[in-house]
C-alpha positions in Angstrom: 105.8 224.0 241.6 104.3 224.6 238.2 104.3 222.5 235.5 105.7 223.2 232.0 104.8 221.5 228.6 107.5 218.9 228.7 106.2 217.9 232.1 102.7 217.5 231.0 103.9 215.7 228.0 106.1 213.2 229.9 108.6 213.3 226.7 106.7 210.6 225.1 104.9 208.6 227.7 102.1 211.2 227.4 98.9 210.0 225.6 99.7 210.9 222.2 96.9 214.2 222.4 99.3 215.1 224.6 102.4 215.3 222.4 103.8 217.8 220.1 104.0 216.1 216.8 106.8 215.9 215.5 105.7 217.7 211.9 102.9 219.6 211.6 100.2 218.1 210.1 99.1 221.0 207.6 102.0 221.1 206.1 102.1 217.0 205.1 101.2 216.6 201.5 102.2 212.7 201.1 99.8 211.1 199.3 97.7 208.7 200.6 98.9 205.0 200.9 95.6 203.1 199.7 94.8 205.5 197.4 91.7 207.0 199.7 91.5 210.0 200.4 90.2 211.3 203.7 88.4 214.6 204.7 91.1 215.9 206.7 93.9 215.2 204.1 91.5 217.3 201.6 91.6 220.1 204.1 95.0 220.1 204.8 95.9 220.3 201.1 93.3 223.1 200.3 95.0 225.0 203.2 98.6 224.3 201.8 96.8 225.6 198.3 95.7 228.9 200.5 99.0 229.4 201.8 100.2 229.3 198.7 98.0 231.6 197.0 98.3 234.0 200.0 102.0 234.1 199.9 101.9 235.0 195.9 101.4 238.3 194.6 98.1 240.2 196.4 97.0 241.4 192.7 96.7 238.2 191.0 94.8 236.5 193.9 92.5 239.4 194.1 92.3 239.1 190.4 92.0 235.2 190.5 89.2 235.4 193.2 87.2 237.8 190.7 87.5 235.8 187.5 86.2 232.5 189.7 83.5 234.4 191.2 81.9 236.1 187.5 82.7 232.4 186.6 80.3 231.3 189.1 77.9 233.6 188.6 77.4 232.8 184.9 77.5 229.1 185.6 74.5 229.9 188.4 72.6 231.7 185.4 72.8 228.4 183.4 71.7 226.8 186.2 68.4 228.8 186.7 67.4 229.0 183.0 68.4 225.3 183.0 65.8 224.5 185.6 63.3 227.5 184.0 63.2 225.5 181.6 63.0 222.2 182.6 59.8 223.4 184.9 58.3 224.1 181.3 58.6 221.2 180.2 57.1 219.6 183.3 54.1 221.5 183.2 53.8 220.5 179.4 53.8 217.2 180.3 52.0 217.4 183.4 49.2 219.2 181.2 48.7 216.4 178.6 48.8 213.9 181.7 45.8 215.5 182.6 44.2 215.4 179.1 44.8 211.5 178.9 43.1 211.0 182.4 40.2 213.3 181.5 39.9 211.4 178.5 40.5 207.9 180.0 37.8 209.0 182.7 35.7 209.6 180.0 35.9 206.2 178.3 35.6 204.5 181.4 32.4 206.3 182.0 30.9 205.5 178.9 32.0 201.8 179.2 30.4 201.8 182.3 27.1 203.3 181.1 27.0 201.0 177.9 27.6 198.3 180.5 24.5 198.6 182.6 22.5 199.2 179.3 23.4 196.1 178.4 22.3 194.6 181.5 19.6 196.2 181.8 18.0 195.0 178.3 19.3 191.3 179.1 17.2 191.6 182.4 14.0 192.8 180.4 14.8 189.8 177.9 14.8 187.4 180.4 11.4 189.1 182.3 9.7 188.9 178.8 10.3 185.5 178.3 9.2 184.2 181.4 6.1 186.2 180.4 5.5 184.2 177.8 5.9 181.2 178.9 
């Protein structure tokens, strides 16, 4: 006794994976009700698109495909010099960064020098005046 695909399906008291639908769900293009749209709805409209383009004239699509993809190509070039140079610029900046902590190091340094001068000739004050007295 073997089973056909009605008999699996039960004529709708199958789990619903088991059904047929009743249209196919590529070929819905309702929009959506809350005004989200899901992944699966933008597949099944860029498919419907596809179709569409595939059933049109070969010639155009090819010619359509070409035009997108030198298109593509010219917006990648913008892209690269774009980032060239924005890399130029952070190197610019990164390079005067470098001159400000140099210098900052340096003024620290010499703060820090003048510093224990200072202390040092406020120690000798204080030892000469206990000499004397």
């Amino acid at each position: 006794m073997a089973l056909d695909n009605e008999d699996i399906r039960g004529g709708g008291h199958a789990p619903r994976h088991l059904r047929k639908p009743e249209v196919d769900e590529d070929d819905r293009t309702e929009p959506p009700m809350s005004g989200v749209i899901h992944l699966a709805e933008e597949v099944r409209d860029a498919r419907a698109a596809g179709r569409k383009l595939a059933n049109d004239d070969s010639d155009l699509v090819e010619d359509d495909i070409v035009g997108v993809v030198i298109k593509l190509r010219e917006e990648v070039a913008g892209f690269r010099l774009d980032n060239k140079r924005a890399v130029k610029k952070m190197d610019q900046t990164l390079y005067e960064m470098r001159n400000l902590v140099d210098r900052v190091e340096e003024l620290y340094n010499s703060a820090k020098d003048e510093t224990h001068s200072a202390e040092q000739a406020a120690l000798n004050g204080v030892n000469k005046a206990q000499e004397k007295a």
